[in-house]
C-alpha positions as YAML, in Angstrom:
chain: A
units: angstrom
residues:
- id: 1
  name: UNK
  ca: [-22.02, -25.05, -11.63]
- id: 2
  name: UNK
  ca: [-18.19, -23.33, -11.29]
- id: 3
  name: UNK
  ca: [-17.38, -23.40, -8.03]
- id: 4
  name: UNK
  ca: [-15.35, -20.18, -6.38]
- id: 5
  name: UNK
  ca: [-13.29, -19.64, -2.96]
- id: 6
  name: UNK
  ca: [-13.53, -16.85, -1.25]
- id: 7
  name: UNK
  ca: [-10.44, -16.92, 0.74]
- id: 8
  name: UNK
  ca: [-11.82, -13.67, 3.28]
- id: 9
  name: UNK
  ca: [-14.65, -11.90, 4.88]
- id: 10
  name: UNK
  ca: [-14.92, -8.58, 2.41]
- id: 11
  name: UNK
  ca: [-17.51, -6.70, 1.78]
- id: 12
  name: UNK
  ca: [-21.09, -8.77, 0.99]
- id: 13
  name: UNK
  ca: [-21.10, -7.32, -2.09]
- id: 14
  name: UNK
  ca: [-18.83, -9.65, -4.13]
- id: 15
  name: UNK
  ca: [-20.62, -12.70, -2.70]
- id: 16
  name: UNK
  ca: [-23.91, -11.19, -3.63]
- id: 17
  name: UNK
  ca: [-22.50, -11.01, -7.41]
- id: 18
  name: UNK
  ca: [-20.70, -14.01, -7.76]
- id: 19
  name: UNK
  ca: [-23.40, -16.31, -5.87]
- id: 20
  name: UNK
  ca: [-25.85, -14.93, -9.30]
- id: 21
  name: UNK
  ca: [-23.17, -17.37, -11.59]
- id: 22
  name: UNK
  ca: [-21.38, -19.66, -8.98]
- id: 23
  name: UNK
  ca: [-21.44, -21.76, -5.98]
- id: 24
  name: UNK
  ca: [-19.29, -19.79, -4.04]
- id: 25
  name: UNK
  ca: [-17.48, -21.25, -0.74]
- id: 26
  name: UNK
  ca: [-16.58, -17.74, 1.36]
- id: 27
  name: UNK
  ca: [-14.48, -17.52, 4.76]
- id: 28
  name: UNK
  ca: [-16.53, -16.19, 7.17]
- id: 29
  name: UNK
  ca: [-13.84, -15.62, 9.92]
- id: 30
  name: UNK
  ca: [-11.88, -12.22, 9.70]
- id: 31
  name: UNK
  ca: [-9.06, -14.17, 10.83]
- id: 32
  name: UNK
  ca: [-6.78, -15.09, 7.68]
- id: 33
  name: UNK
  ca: [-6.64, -19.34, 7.11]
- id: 34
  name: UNK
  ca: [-3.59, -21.40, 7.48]
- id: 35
  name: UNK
  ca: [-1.94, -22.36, 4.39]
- id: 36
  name: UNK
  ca: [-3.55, -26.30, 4.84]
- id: 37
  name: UNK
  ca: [-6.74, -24.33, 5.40]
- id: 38
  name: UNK
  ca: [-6.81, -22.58, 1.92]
- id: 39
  name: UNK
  ca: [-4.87, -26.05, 0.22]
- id: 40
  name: UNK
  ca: [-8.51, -27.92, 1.62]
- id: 41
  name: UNK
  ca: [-10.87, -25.04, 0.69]
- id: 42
  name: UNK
  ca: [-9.63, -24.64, -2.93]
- id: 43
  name: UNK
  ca: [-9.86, -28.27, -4.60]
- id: 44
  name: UNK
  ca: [-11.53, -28.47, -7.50]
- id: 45
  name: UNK
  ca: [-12.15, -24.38, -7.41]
- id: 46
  name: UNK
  ca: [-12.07, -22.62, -11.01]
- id: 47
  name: UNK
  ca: [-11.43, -19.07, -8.94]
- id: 48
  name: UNK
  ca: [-9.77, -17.91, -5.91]
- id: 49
  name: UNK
  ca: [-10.25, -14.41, -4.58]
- id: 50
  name: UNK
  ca: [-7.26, -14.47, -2.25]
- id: 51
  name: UNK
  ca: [-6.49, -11.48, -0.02]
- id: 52
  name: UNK
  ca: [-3.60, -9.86, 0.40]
- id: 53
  name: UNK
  ca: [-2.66, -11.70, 3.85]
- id: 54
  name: UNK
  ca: [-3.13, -14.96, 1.74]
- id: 55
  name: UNK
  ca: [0.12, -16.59, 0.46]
- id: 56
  name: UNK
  ca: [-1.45, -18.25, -2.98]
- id: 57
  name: UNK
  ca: [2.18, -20.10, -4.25]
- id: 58
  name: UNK
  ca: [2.71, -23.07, -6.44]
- id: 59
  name: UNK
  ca: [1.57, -25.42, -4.14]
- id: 60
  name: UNK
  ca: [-2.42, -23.60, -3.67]
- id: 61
  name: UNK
  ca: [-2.33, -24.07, -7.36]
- id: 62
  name: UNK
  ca: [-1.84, -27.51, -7.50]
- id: 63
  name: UNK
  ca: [-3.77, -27.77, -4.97]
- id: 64
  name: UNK
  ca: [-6.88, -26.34, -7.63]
- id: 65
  name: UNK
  ca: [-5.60, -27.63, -10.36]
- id: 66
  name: UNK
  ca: [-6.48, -28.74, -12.99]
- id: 67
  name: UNK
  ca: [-9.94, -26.21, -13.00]
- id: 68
  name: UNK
  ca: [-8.04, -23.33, -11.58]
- id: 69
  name: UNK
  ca: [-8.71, -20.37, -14.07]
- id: 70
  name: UNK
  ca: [-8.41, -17.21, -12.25]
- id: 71
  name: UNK
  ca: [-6.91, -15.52, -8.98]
- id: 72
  name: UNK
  ca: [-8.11, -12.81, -8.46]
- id: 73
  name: UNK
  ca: [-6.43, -10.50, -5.60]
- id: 74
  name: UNK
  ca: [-8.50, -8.31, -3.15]
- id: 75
  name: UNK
  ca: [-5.72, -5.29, -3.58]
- id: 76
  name: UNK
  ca: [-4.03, -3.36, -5.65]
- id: 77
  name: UNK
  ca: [-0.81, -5.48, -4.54]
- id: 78
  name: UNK
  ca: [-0.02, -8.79, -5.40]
- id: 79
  name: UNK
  ca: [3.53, -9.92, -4.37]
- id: 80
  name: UNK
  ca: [1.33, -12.67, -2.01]
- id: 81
  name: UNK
  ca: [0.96, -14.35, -5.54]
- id: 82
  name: UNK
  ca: [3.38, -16.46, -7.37]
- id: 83
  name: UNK
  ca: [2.84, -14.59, -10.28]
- id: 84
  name: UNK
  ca: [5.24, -16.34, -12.52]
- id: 85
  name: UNK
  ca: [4.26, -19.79, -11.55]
- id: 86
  name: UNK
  ca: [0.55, -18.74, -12.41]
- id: 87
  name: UNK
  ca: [1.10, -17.64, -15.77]
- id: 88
  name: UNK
  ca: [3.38, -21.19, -16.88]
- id: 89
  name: UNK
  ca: [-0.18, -22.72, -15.50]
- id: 90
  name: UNK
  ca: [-2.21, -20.56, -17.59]
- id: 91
  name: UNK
  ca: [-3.94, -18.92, -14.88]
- id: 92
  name: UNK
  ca: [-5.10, -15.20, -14.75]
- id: 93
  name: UNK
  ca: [-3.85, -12.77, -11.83]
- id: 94
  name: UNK
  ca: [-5.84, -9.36, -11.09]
- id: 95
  name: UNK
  ca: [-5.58, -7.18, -8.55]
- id: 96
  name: UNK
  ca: [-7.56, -3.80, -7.93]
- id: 97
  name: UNK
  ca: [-5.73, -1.39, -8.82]
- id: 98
  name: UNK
  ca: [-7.37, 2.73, -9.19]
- id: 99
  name: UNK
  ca: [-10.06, 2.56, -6.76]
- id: 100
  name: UNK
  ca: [-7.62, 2.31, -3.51]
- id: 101
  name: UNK
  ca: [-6.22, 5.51, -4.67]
- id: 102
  name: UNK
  ca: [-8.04, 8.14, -3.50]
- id: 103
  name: UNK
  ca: [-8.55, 6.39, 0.66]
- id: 104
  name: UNK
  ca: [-4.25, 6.04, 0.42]
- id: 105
  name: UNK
  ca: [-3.31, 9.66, -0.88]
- id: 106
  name: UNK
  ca: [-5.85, 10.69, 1.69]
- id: 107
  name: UNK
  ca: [-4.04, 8.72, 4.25]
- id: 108
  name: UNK
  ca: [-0.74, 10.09, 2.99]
- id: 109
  name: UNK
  ca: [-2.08, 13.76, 3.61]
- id: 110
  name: UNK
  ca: [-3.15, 13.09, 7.29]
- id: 111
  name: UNK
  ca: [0.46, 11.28, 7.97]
- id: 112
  name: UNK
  ca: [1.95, 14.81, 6.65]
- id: 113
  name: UNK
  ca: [-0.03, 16.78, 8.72]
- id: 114
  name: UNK
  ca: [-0.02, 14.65, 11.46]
- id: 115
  name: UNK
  ca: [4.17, 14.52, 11.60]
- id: 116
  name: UNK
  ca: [4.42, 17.99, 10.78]
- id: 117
  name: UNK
  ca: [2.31, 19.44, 13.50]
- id: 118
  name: UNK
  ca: [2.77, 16.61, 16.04]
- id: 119
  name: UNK
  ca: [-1.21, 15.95, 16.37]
- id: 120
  name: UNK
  ca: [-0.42, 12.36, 17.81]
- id: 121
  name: UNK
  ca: [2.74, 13.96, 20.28]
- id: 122
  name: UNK
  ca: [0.04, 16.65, 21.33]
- id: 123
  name: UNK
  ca: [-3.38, 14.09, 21.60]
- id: 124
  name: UNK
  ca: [-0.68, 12.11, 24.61]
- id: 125
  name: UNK
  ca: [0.61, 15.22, 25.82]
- id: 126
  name: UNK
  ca: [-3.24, 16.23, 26.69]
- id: 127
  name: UNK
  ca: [-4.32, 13.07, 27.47]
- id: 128
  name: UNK
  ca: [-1.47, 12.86, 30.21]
- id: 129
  name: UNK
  ca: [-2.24, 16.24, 31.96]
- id: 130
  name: UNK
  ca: [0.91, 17.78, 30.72]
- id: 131
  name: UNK
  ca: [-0.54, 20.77, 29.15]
- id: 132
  name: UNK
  ca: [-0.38, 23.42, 31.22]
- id: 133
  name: UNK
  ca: [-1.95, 26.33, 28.84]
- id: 134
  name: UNK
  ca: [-0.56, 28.59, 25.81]
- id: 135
  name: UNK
  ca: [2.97, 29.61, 25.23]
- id: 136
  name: UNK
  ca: [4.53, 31.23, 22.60]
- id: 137
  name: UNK
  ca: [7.32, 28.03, 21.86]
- id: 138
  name: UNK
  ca: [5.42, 25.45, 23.16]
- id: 139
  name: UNK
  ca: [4.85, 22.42, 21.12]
- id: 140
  name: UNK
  ca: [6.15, 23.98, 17.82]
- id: 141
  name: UNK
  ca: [5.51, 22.33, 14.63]
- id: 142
  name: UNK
  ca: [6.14, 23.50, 10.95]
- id: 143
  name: UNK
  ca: [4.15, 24.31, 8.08]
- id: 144
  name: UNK
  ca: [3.59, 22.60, 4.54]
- id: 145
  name: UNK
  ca: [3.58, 25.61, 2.61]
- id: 146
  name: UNK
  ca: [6.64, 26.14, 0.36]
- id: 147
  name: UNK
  ca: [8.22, 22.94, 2.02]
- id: 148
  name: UNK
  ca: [9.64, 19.85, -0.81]
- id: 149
  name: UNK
  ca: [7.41, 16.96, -1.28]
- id: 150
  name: UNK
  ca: [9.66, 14.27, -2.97]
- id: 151
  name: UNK
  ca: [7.84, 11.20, -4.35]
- id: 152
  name: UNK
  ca: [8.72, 7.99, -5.64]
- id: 153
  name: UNK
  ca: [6.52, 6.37, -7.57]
- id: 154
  name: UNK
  ca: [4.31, 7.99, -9.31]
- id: 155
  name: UNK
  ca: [1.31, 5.96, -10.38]
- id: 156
  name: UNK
  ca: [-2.17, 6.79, -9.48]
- id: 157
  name: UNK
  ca: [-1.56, 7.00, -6.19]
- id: 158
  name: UNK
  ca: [1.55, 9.20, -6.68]
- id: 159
  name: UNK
  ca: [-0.41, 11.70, -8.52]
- id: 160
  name: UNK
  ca: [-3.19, 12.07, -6.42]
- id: 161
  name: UNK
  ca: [-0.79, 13.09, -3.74]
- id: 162
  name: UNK
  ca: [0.75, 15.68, -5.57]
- id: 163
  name: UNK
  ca: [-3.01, 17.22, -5.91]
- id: 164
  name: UNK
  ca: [-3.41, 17.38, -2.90]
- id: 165
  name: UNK
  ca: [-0.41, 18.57, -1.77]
- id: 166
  name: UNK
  ca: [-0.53, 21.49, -4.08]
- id: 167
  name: UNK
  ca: [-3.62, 22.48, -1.76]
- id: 168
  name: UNK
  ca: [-0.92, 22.66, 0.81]
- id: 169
  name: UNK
  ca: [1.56, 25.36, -1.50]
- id: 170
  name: UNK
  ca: [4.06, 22.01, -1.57]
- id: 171
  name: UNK
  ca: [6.93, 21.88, -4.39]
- id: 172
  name: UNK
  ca: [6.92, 18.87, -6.03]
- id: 173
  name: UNK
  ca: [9.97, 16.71, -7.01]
- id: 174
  name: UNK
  ca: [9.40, 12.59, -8.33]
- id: 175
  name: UNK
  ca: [11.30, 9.56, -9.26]
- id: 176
  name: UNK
  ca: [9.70, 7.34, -11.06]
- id: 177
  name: UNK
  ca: [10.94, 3.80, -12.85]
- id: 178
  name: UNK
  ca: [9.26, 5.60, -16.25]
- id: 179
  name: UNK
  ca: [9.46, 9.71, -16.44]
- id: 180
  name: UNK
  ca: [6.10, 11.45, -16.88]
- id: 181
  name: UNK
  ca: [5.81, 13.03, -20.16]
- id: 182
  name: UNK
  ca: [6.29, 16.92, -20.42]
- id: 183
  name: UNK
  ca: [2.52, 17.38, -20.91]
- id: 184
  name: UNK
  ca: [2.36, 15.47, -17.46]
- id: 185
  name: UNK
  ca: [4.64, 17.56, -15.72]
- id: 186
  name: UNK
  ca: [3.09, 20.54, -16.67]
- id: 187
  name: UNK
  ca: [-0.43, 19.56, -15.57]
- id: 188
  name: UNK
  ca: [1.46, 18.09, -12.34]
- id: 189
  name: UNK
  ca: [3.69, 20.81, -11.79]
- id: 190
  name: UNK
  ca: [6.26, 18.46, -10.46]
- id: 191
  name: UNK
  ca: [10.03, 17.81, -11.73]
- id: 192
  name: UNK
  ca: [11.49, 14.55, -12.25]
- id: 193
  name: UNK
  ca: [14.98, 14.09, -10.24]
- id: 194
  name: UNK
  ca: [17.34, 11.42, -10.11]
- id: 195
  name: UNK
  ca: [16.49, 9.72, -6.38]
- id: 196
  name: UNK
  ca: [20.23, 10.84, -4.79]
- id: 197
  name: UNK
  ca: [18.76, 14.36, -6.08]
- id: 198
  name: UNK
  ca: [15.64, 13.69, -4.43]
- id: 199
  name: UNK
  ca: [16.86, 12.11, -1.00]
- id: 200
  name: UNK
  ca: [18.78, 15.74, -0.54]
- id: 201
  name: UNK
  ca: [16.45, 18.11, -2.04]
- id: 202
  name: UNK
  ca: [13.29, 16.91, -0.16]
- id: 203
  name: UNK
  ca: [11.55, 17.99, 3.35]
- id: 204
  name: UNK
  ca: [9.14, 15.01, 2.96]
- id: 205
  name: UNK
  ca: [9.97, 11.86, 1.21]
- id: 206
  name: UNK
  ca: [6.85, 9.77, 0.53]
- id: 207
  name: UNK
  ca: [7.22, 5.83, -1.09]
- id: 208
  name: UNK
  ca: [4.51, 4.77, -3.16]
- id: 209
  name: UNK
  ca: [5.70, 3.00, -5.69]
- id: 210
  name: UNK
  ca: [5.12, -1.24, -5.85]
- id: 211
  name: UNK
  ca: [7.56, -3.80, -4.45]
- id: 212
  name: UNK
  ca: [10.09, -6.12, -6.79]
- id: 213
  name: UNK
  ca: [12.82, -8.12, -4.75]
- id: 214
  name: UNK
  ca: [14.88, -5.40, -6.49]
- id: 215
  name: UNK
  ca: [13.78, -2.91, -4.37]
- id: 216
  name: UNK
  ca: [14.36, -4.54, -0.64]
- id: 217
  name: UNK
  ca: [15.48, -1.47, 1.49]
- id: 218
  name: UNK
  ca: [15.59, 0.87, -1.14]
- id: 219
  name: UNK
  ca: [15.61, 3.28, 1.69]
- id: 220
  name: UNK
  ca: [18.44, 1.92, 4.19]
- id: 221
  name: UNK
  ca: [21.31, 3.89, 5.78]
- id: 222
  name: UNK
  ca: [22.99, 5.29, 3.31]
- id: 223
  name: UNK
  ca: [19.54, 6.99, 1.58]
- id: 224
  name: UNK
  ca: [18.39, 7.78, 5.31]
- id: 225
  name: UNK
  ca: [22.02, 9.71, 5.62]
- id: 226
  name: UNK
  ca: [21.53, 11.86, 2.75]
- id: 227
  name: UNK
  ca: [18.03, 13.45, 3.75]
- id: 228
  name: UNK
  ca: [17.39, 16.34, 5.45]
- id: 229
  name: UNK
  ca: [17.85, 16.41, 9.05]
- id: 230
  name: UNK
  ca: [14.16, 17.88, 9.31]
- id: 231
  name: UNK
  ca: [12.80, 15.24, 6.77]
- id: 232
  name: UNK
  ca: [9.71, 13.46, 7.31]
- id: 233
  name: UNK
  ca: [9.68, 10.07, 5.88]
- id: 234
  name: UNK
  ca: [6.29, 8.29, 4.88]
- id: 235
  name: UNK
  ca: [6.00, 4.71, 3.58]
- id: 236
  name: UNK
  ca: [2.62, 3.70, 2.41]
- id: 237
  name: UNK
  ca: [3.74, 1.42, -0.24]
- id: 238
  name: UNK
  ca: [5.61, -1.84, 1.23]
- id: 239
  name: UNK
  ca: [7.52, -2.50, 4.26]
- id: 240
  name: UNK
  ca: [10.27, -4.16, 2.65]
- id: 241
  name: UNK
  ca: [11.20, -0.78, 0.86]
- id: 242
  name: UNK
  ca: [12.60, 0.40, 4.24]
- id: 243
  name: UNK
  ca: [14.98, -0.88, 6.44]
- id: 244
  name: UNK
  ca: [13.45, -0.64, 9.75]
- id: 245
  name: UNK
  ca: [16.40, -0.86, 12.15]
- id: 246
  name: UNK
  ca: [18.08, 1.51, 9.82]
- id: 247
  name: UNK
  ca: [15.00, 4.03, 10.46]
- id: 248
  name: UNK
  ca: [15.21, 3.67, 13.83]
- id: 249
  name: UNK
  ca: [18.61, 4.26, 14.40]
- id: 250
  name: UNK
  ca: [18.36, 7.46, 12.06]
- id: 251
  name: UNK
  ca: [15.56, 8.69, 14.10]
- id: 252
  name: UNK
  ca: [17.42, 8.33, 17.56]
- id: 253
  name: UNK
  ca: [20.14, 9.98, 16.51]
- id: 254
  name: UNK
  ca: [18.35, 12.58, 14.89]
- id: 255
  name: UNK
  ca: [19.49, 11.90, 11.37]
- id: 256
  name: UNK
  ca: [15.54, 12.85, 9.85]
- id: 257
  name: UNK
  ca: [12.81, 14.45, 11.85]
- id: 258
  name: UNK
  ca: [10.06, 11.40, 12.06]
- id: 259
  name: UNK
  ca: [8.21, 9.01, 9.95]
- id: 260
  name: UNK
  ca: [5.28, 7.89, 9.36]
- id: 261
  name: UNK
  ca: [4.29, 4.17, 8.59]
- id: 262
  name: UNK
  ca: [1.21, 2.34, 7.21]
- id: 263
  name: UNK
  ca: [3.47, -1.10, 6.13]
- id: 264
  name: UNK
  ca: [6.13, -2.71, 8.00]
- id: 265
  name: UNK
  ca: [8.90, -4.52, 6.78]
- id: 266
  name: UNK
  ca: [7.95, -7.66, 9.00]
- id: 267
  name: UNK
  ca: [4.12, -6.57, 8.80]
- id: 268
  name: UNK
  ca: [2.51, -7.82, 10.50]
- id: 269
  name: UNK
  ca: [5.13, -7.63, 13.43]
- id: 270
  name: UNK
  ca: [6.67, -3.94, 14.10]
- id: 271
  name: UNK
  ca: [9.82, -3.40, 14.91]
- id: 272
  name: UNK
  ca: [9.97, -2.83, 18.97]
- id: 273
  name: UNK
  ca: [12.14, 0.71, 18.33]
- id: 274
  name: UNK
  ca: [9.53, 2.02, 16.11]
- id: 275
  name: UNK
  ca: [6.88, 2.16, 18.90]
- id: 276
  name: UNK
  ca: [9.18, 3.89, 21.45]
- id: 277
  name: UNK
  ca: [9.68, 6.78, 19.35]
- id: 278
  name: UNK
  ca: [7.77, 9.80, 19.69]
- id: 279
  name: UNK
  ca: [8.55, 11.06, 16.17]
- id: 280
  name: UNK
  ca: [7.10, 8.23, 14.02]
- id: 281
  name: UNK
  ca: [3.46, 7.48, 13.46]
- id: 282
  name: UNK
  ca: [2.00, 4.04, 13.01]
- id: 283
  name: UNK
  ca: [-1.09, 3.01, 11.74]
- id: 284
  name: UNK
  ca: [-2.15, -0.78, 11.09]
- id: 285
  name: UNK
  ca: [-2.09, -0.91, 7.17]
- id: 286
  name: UNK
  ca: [-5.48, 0.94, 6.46]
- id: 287
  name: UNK
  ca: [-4.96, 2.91, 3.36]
- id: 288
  name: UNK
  ca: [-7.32, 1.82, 1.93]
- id: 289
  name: UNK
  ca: [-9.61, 1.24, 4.89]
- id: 290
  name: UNK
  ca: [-12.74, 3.26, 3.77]
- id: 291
  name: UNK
  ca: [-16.17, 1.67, 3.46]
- id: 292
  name: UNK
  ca: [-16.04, 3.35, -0.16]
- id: 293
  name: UNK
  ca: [-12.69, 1.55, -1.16]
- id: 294
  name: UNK
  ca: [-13.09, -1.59, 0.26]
- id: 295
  name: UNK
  ca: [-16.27, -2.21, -1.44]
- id: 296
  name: UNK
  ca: [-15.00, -1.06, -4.99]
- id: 297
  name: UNK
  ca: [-12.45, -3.23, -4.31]
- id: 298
  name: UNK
  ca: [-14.91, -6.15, -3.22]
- id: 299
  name: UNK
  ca: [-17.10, -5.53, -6.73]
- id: 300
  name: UNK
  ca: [-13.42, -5.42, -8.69]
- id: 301
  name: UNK
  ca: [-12.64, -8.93, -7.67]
- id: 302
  name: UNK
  ca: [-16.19, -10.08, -8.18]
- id: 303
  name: UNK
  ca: [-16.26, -8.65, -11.55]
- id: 304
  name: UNK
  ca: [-13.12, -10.02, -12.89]
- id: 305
  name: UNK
  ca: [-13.83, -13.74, -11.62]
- id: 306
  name: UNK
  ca: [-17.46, -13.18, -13.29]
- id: 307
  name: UNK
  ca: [-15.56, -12.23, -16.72]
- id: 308
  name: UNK
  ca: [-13.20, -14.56, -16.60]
- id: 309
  name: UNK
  ca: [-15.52, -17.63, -16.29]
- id: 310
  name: UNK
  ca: [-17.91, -16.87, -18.14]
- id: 311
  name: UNK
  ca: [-15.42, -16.88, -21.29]
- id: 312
  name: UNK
  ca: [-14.04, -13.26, -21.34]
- id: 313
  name: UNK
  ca: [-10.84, -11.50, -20.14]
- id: 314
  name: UNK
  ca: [-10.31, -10.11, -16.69]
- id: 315
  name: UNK
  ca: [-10.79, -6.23, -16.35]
- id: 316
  name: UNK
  ca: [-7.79, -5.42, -14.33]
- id: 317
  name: UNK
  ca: [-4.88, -8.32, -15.37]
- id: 318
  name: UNK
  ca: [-1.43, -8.66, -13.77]
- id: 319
  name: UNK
  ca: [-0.05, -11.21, -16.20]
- id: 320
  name: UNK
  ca: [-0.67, -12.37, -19.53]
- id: 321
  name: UNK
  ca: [-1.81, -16.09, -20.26]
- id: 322
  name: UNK
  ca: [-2.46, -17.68, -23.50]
- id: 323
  name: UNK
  ca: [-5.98, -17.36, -24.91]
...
């Protein structure tokens, strides 16, 4: 019988499936393994379902090799994977990609809102016994309505924030690696901009687009200079995109508004100024973090592994291998 590693605890539902084809060896603890850990628990594995936390590089191969068919990533990221080492061994990557999208654009709505109205400012302001009843200036926060939501990226994710921010009366501007076509657009009502164009022209900047080495700080002083003084930065993509101690030192001085942060650049370790600041928002990378998502995401894996062994190709592939 092929034998699979289950490097996490994720939903029961992907053991359920693969245990119908496979002896399947699953991590029970919620803590993530050390690398030695996963080296020992993948000999002689034909499939890994590595999490994102996982760090699956040349040496994890070997390590499986020579059964090692498929890795297949619980997330729609998969820069923990040494992707190009893994296709030269003729192994398939996935990831699973679509179903995290509505739980993140979600998440990206109640950041927005959040910043914008200073919920989290007001919840510690209560909490403290600092509110001392109604007053016409107190505790002002702005509206979304006819404010400039400027995206970058726009994949699934990317659109399904623009939906939902058209609920809101938002303008729309995006860069994207690849321009939507017209028809796109239309349906979208957004307009594509160059990103100088969109660092100036938007109130709320919001990264969603994948990480490539290429795009380490792709927001850093300079791009943090050019915004808005009352822009609202999110980043629900990858930490690296942003330069943290740039952001920090922007938000002191008052250089944007606030921000609001899902990834870290050093995740899991935030930046000390970041949690000082009453104008930035933190949560513990849960875009994703719906019972609905994480299970989709649990069957994804499953499912791929499951194809993949049993002869066919994998439903959601990063790379390409020979046949």
């Amino acid at each position: 019988m092929k034998k699979v590693a289950v490097l996490g605890k994720i939903p029961e539902i992907a053991y359920e499936k693969l245990s119908q084809h496979f002896q399947v060896t699953m991590n029970d603890d919620v803590t993530p393994m050390s690398k030695n850990e996963i080296v020992e628990m993948v000999k002689g594995k034909e499939a890994i379902l590595s999490i994102l936390s996982d760090t699956i590089d040349q040496d994890v191969m070997e390590a499986a090799a020579p059964d090692l068919k498929i890795i297949a990533n619980y997330g729609a990221g998969f820069n923990n994977i040494d992707v190009e080492t893994a296709t030269k061994k003729n192994i398939h990557v996935t990831n699973t990609p679509v179903v995290s999208t509505y739980a993140t654009a979600e998440l990206t709505m109640g950041l927005l809102i959040s910043l914008a109205r200073r919920l989290v400012e007001g919840d510690r302001l209560t909490r403290s016994g600092k509110f001392e009843g109604w007053a016409p200036l107190f505790h002002l926060g702005t509206e979304l309505r006819g404010k400039t939501l400027g995206i970058f990226g726009m994949g699934n994710i990317g659109k399904k924030v623009v939906q939902m921010a058209k609920a809101f009366e938002m303008k729309i501007v995006y860069h994207n690696r690849t321009r939507l076509s017209e028809d796109e657009e239309q349906a979208l009502q957004c307009t594509y901009v160059e990103k100088e164009q969109l660092l100036k022209q938007a109130d709320v900047v919001s990264l969603h687009m994948s990480y490539h080495p290429s795009l380490h700080h792709f927001i850093g002083e300079e791009e943090l200079a050019s915004m808005k003084p009352q822009a609202l930065l999110l980043n629900l993509a990858r930490g690296p995109l942003v330069h943290e101690e740039a952001l920090v030192s922007a938000l002191e001085k008052g250089v944007i508004a606030g921000a609001g942060l899902d990834v870290f650049e050093f995740e899991p370790s935030v930046t000390e100024g970041l949690k000082a600041l009453d104008n930035v928002i933190i949560t513990p990378h849960i875009g994703n973090a719906t019972v609905e998502a994480r299970r989709e995401m649990a069957e994804m894996a499953a499912d791929n592994i499951i194809s993949v062994l049993q002869g066919g190709k994998p439903n959601t592939p990063v790379n390409q291998v020979k046949s």
